[in-house]
Kinemage of the C-alpha trace (Angstrom):
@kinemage 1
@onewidth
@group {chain A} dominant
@subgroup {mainchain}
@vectorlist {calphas} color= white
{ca unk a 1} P 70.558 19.500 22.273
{ca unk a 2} L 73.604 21.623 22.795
{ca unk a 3} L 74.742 25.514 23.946
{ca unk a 4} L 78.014 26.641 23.315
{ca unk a 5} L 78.466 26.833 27.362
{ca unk a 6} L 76.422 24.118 28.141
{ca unk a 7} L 76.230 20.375 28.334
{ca unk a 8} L 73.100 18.822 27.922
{ca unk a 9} L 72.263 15.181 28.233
{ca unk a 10} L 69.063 13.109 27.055
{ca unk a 11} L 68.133 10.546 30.111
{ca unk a 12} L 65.737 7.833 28.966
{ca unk a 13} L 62.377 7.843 27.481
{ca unk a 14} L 58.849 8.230 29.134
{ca unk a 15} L 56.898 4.986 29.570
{ca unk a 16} L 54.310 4.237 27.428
{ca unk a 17} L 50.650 4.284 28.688
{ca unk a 18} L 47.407 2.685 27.289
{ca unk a 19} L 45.488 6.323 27.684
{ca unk a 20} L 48.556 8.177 26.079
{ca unk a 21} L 48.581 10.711 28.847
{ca unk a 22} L 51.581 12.630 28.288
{ca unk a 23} L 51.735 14.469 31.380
{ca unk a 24} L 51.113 11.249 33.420
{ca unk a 25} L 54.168 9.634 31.478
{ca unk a 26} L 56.274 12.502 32.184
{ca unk a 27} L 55.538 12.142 35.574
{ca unk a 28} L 56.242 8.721 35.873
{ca unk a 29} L 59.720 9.180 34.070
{ca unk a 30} L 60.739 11.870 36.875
{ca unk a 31} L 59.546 9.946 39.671
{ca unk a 32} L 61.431 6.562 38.571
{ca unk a 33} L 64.394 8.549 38.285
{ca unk a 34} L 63.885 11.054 40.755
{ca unk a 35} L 64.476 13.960 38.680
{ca unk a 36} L 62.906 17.097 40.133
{ca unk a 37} L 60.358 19.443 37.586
{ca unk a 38} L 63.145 21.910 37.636
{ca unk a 39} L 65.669 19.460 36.603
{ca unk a 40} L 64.419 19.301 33.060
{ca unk a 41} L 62.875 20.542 29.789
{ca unk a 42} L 60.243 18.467 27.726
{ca unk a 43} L 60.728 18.626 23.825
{ca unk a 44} L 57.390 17.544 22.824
{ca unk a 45} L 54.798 17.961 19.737
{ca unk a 46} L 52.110 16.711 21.543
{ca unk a 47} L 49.485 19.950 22.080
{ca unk a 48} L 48.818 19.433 26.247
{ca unk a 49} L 51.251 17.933 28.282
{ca unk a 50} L 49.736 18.722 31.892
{ca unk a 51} L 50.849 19.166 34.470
{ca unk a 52} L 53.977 20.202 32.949
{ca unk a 53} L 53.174 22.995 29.842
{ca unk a 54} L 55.261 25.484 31.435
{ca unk a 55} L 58.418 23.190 30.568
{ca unk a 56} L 57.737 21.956 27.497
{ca unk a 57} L 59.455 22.928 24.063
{ca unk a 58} L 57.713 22.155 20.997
{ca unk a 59} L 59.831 21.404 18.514
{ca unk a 60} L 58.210 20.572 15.295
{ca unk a 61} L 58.812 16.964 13.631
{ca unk a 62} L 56.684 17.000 10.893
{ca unk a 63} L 56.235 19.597 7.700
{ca unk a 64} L 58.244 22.299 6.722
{ca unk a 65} L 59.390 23.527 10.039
{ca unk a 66} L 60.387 20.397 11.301
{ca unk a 67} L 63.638 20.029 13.466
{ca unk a 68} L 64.949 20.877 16.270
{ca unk a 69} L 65.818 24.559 15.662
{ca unk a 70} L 68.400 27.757 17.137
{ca unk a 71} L 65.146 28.963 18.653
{ca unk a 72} L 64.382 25.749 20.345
{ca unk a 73} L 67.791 25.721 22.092
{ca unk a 74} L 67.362 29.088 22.873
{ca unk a 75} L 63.746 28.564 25.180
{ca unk a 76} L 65.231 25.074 26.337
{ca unk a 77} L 68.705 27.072 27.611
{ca unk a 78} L 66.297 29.637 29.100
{ca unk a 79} L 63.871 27.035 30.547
{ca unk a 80} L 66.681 25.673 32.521
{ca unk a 81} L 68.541 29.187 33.418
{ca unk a 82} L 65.315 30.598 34.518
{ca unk a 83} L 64.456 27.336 37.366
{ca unk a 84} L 68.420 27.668 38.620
């Protein structure tokens, strides 16, 4: 993801669990590399990702629509302005 006045930089991927909690994985992923809530944005497609909704993006990656979009930049950008 870009911004014409920002820099913005994709750290790992979430572990995998065996129940497919998303939030749980997310949680994991911050804690191993101590990355606080505010700290980040979640582009996701999955429909809950508790405790964490109130971060998350949902770009679509299926169908018509699919891609990462102007619009998604736009709520990621203010995701991240709005917790500085």
């Amino acid at each position: 993801m870009w911004h014409e006045s920002n820099t913005v930089n994709v750290v790992g991927a979430t572990p995998v669990r065996d129940d497919f909690d998303r939030g749980l994985e997310i949680a994991a992923w911050a804690e191993a590399h101590s990355v606080a809530e505010a700290d980040f944005v979640i582009l996701e497609d999955a429909e809950v990702v508790e405790p964490f909704e109130h971060r998350t993006v949902r770009p679509r990656f299926r169908g018509q629509d699919a891609g990462f979009r102007a619009d998604h930049d736009a709520a990621a950008v203010r995701l991240m302005e709005d917790s500085a």
